[in-house]
C-alpha positions in Angstrom: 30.8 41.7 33.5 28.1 43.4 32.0 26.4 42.6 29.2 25.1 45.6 26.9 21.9 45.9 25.9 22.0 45.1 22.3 24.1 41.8 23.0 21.1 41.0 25.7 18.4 41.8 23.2 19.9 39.5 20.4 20.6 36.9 22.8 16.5 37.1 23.8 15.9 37.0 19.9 18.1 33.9 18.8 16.4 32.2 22.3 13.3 32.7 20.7 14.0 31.8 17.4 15.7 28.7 18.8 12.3 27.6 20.2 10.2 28.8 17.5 12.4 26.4 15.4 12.0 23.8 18.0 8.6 23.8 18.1 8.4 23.7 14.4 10.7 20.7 14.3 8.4 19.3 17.0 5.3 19.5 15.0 6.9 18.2 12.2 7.5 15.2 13.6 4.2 14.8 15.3 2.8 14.0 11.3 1.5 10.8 11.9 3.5 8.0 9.4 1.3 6.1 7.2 1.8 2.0 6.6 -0.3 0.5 4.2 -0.2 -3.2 4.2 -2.1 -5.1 0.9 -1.8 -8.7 0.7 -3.1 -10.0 -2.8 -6.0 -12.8 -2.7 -6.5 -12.7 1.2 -9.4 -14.2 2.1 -11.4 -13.2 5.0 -10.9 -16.2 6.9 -7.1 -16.7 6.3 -6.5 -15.3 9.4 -6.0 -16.6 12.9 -7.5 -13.4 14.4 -10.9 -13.9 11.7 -10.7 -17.6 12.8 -8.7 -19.6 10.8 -7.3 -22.8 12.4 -5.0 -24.2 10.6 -2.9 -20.9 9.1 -0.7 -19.2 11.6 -0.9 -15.5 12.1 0.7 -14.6 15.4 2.0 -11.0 13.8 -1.4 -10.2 11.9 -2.8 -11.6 14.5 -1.5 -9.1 17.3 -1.8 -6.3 14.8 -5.7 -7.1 15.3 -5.3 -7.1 19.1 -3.5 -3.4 19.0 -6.7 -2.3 17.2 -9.9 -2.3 15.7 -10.7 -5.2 13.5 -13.3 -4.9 10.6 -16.0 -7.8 10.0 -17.5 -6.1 7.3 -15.1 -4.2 5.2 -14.7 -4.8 1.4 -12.8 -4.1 -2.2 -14.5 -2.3 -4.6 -14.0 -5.5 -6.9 -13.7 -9.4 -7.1 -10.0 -8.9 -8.8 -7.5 -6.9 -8.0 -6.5 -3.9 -10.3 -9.5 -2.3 -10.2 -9.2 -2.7 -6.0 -6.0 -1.4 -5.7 -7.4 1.7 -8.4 -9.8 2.1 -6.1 -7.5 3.1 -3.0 -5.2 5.1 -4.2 -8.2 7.3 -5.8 -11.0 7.5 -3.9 -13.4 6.6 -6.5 -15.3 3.6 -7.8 -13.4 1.6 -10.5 -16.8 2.3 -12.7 -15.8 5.7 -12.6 -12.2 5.4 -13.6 -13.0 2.7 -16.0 -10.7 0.6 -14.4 -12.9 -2.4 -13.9 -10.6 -5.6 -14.7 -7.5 -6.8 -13.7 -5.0 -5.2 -15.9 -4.2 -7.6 -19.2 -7.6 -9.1 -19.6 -8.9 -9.7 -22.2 -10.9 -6.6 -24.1 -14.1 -6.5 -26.3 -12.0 -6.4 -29.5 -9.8 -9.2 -28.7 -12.6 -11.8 -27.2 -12.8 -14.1 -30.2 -9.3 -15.0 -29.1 -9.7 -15.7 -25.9 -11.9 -18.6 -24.1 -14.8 -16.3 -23.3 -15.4 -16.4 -27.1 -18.3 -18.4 -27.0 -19.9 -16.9 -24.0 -23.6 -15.3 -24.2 -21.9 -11.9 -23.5 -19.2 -10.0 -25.0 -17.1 -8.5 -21.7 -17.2 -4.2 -21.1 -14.3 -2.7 -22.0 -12.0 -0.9 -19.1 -9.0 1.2 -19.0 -5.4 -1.0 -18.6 -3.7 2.3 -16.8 -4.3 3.8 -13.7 -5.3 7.9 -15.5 -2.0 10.0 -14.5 -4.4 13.1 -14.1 -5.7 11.4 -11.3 -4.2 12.5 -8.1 -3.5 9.6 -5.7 -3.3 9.2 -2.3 0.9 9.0 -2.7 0.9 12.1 -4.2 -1.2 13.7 -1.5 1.2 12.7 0.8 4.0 13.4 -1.7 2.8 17.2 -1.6 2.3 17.7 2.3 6.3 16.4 2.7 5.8 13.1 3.3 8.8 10.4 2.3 6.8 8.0 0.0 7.8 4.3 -0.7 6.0 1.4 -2.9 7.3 -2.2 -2.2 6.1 -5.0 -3.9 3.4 -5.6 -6.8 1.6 -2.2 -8.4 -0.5 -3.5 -11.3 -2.0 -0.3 -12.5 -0.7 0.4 -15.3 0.4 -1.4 -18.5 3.5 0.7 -19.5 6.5 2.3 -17.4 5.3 5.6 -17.4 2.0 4.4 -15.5 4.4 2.7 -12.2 4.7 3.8 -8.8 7.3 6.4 -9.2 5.2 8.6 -11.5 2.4 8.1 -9.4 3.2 9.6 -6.2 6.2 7.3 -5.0 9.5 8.4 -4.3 11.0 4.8 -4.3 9.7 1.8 -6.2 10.6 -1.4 -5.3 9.8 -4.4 -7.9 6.3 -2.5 -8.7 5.6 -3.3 -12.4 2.8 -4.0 -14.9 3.0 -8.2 -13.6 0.5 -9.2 -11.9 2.6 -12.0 -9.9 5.8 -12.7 -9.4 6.1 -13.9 -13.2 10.0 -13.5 -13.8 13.1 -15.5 -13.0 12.4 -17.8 -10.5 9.0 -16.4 -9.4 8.7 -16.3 -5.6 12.3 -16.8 -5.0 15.5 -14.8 -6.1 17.1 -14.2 -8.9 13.5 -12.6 -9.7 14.7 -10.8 -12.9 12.3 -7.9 -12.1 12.8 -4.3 -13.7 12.3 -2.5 -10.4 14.1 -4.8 -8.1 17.7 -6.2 -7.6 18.3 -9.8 -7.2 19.3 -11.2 -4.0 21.0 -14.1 -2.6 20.0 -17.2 -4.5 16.9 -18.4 -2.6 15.9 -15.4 -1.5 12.4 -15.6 -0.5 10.2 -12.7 -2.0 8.0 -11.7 1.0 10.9 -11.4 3.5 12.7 -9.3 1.0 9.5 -6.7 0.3 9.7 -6.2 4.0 13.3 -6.2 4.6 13.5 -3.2 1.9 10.5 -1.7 3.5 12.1 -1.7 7.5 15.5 -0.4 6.0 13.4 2.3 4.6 11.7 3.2 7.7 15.1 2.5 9.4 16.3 5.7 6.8 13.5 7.9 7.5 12.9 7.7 11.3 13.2 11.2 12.0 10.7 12.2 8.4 6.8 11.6 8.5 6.3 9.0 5.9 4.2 7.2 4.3 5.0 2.9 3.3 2.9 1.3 1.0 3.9 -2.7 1.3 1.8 -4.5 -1.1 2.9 -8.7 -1.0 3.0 -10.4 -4.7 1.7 -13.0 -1.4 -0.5 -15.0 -1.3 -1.5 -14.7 -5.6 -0.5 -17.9 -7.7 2.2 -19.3 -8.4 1.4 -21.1 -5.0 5.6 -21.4 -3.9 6.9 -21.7 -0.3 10.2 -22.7 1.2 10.2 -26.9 2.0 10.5 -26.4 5.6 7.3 -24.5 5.8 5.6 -26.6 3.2 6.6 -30.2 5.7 5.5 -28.3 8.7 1.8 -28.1 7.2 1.9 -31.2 5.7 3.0 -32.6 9.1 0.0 -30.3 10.8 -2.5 -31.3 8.2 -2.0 -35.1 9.0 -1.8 -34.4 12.8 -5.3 -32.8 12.2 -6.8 -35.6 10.0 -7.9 -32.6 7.4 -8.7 -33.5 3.7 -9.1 -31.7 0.6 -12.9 -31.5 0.4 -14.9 -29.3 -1.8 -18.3 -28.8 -3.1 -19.5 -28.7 -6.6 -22.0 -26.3 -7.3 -20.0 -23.7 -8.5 -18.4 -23.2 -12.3 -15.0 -24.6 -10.4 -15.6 -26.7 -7.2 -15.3 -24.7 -4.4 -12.6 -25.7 -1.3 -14.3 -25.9 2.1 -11.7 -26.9 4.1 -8.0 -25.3 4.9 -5.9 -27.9 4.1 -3.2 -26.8 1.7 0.0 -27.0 3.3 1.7 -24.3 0.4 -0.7 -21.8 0.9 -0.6 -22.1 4.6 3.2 -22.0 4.2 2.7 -18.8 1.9 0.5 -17.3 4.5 3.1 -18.2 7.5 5.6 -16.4 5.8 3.8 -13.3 4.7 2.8 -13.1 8.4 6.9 -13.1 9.1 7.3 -10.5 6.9 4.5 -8.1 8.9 6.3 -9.0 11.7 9.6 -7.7 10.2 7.7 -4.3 9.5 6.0 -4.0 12.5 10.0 -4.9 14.5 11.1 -1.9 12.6 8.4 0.5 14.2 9.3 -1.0 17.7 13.1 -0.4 16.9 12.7 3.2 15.9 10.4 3.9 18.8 7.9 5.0 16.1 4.9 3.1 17.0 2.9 5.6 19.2 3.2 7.8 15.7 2.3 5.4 12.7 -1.1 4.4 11.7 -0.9 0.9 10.0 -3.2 -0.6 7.9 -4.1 -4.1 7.0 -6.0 -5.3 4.1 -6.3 -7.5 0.6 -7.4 -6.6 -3.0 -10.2 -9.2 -3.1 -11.5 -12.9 -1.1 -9.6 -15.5 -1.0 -8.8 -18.1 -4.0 -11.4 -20.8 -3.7 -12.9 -21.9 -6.4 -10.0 -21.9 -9.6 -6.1 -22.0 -9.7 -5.5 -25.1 -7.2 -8.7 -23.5 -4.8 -6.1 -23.5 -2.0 -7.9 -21.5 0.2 -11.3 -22.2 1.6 -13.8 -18.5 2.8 -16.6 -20.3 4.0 -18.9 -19.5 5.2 -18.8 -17.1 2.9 -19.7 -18.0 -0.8 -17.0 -18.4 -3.3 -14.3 -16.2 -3.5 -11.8 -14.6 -5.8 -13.9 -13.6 -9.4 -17.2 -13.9 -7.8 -19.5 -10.8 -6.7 -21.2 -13.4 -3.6 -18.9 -12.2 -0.2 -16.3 -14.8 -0.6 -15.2 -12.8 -3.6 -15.5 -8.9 -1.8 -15.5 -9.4 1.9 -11.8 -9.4 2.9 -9.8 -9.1 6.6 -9.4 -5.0 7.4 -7.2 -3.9 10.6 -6.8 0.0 11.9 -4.0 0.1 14.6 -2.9 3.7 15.4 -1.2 3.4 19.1 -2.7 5.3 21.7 -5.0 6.9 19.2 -7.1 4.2 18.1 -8.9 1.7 20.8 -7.5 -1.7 21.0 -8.8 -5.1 21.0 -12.2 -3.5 19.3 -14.3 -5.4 16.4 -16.1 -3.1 14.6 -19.1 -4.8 12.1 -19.9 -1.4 10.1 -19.8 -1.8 5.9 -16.7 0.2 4.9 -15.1 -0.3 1.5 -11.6 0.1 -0.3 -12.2 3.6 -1.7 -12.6 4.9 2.4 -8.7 4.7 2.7 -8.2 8.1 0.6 -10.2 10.4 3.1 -9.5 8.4 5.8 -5.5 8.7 5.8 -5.8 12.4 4.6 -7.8 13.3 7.7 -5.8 11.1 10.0 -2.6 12.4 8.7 -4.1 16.4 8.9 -3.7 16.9 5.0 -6.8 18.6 4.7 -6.0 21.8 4.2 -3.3 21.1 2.2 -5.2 18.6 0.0 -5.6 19.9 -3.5 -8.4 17.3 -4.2 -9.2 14.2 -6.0 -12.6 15.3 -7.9 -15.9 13.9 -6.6 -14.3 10.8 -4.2 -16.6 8.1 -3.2 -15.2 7.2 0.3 -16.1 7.6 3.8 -13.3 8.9 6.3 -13.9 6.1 8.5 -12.8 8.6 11.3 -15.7 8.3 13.3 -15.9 4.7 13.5 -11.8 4.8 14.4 -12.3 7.3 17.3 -16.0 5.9 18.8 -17.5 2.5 18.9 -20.9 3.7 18.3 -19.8 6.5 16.0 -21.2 6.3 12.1 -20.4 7.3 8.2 -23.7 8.7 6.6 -23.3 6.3 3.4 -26.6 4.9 2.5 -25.2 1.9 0.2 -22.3 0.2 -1.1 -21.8 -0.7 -4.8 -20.0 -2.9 -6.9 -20.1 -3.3 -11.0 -18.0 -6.2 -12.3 -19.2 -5.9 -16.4 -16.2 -9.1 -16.9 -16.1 -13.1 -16.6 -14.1 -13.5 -13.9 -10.9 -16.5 -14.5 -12.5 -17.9 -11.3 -15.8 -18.9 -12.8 -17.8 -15.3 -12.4 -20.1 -13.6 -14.7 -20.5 -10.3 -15.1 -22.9 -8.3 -12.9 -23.3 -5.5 -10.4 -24.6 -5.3 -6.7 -25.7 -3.3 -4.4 -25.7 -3.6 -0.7 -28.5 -1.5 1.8 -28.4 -2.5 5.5 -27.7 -5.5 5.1 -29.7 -6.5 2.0 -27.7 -7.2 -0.7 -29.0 -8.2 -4.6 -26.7 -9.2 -7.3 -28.2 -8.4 -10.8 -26.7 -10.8 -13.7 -26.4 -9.1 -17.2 -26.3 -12.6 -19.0 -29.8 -13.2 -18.2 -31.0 -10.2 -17.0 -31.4 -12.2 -12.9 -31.3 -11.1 -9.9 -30.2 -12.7 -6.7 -31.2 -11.0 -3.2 -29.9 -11.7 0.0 -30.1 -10.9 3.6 -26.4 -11.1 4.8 -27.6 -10.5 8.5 -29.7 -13.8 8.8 -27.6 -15.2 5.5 -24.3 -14.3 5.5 -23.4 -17.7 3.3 -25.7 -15.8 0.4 -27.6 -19.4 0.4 -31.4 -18.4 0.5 -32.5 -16.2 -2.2 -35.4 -14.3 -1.5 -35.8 -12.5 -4.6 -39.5 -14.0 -5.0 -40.4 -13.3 -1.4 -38.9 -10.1 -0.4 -40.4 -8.7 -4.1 -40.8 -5.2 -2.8 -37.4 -4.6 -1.3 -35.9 -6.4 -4.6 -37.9 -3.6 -6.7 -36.3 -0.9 -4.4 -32.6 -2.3 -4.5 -32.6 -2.9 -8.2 -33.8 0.8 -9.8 -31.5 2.4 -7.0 -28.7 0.1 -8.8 -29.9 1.0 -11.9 -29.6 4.6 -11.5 -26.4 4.1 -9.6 -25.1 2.8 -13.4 -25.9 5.5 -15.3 -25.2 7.8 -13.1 -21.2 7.0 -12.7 -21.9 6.1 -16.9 -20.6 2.6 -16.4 -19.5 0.4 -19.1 -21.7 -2.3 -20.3 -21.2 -5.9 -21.3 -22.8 -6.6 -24.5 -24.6 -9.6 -26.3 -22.4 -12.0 -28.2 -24.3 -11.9 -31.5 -22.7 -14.8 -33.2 -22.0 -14.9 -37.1 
């Protein structure tokens, strides 16, 4: 039978608007899917694949293998709010003002708190996260991107300063709590605002990732973007009995004792030795595991980019100091690189090289420009005002590739819980001085010959001190950083 002309002509039409569909389709689901792993007081050497020996990290530790593992990346702060400010803007917590861990203590309020009698009277910061700032959920938010937050948030001091006003579509148990301060803490019922109960028992790690593989489970077929940030491995130091005897039993098998050295405000741990903590980091590493299952399940690993990282180093020196980051110096608090220098793992498969350790400085605020040119949001993106991060694209795609940042910078005007005082840094190929605003000191150090930050060349290397210290200082008043200020006593 024939077929008339105008039937064979529509027939061509719907055929080509049946592929101009499917093409469309197709490149909709070639946006790459975004998970963001945060872990909260992760030191640098709490990992297997950084070269811990006694904590267990087969999952992290095959994340590393899949991709490129940074020796040298860093938070933009000692604590953690003002880290976790820092990626989802861009910027430097000096310019958001967001410069302390959300519910310290502020200038009006010292003389009731225990830094009443200190020489300096802390800076004062911002408790909220700004909602005019436009975060990197809400870039994502904007190109079509499913977004979900599991897990702790910490930006922002009121309800209308959470995860689902900043970006997220789903919130799960992100609040104002820094830790997992209600109910039973680390196990259910957790009485949190933004998160059911579960079975009695319930640990809270393996739940943050169950909720966050049932999400990706939901939105296979939609580009997403899955923010998992672990209440793990921050104090209250909890884990199940099981894993606690089975590093009590390792620790004994391994003849290690608690051993510390004193020099610091807090003695500092040098050894790994605490059987909770090591059961807290087993089962965070589970809980990746169940994350990375779901990506394998869904057959979505050749399109996801995951990312690994923690707000700031490890907790060594305060708070049980269950955790030792040597040989870095001190940790959590602290502006030396025990406090800053955290584990960092890019693995993107078939995209990114695997099995690659790359040593260039990169920092927390990089993430913003990095997943918006990964994901191809530029021209789309509506911008975040002047960002201070890299894309770290070059270094991703090209071992010997480069960023064209000159320096990195840090500005902690607080006394840290963890024994710190307040101070600033900045870091130059390698060189790194630490200026002290209680006595107006400076520390300098070479972290290439030094990386322990325990020879101070400040009266040998005078010239390059000189350099490093009026580049900081104009680096201050150019973001218009708040300033600690003397405790004039009555």
């Amino acid at each position: 039978m024939m077929i008339s002309r105008k039937i064979y002509s529509f027939l061509i039409l719907a055929s080509i608007l049946l592929c101009i569909n499917s093409i469309g389709f197709a490149q909709q689901q070639e946006k790459p899917n975004v998970i963001f792993i945060i872990v909260d007081d992760y030191g640098w050497m709490d990992v297997g694949a950084y070269g811990s020996e006694f904590y267990e990290t087969p999952n992290i530790d095959k994340l590393a293998k899949s991709g490129i593992k940074f020796s040298n990346a860093y938070t933009a702060s000692p604590v953690c709010s003002p880290t976790r400010a820092s990626i989802m803007t861009g910027k430097y917590p000096s310019k958001t003002y967001n410069t302390d861990w959300f519910g310290a203590p502020q200038p009006w309020n010292y003389q009731n708190h225990w830094t009443k009698n200190k020489p300096l009277i802390p800076a004062e910061y911002s408790p909220n996260m700004a909602l005019e700032e436009y975060t990197l959920a809400e870039a994502f938010q904007d190109a079509g991107y499913k977004t979900f937050f599991a897990g702790k948030w910490h930006l922002g001091e009121t309800a209308e300063h959470w995860p689902e006003h900043q970006g997220f579509d789903i919130n799960i148990g992100g609040t104002n709590r820094g830790g997992p301060y209600g109910g039973n803490r680390y196990f259910s019922p957790y009485d949190n605002p933004r998160m059911e109960n579960g079975p009695e028992g319930e640990y809270l790690p393996l739940r943050l990732a169950q909720e966050t593989a049932s999400f990706i489970d939901s939105h296979k077929n939609d580009p997403f973007l899955a923010y998992l940030s672990f209440y793990s491995v921050h104090t209250p130091l909890m884990t199940t009995e099981e894993l606690e005897l089975k590093y009590l039993r390792k620790r004994a098998k391994l003849n290690l004792t608690d051993e510390f050295e004193p020099e610091y405000a807090n003695k500092n741990r040098t050894t790994q030795a605490h059987a909770v903590y090591a059961g807290m980091v087993e089962a965070m590493d589970t809980a990746v595991g169940l994350v990375l299952e779901s990506l394998e399940r869904n057959n979505l690993l050749e399109n996801t980019i995951i990312v690994f990282f923690s707000d700031n180093g490890g907790l060594s020196t305060a708070e049980g100091s269950p955790t030792s980051n040597l040989p870095l110096r001190a940790g959590k608090g602290w502006l030396y690189e025990g406090g800053i220098r955290v584990p960092l793992i890019f693995s993107w498969k078939g995209q990114i090289p695997e099995g690659i350790e790359n040593n260039s400085p990169v920092i927390s605020m990089d993430f913003y420009p990095t997943l918006i040119e990964l994901a191809g949001l530029n021209d789309s993106f509506k911008g975040n005002g002047e960002i201070d991060g890299f894309s770290l694209s070059p270094l991703l795609q090209n071992q010997s590739g480069a960023i064209a940042r000159d320096a990195l910078y840090w500005h902690y005007p607080h006394y840290g819980n963890q024994g710190g005082n307040p101070g600033s840094v900045i870091q130059e190929d390698g060189w790194k001085l630490i200026y002290f605003y209680e006595d107006n000191r400076s520390e300098l150090y070479n972290l290439k010959t030094d990386i322990g930050e325990r020879n101070n060349l400040i009266l040998v290397e005078t010239e390059k001190a000189d350099y490093l210290k009026a580049k900081l200082m104009n680096w201050l008043r150019n973001t218009k950083a708040a300033l600690p200020k003397p405790n004039i006593k009555s």
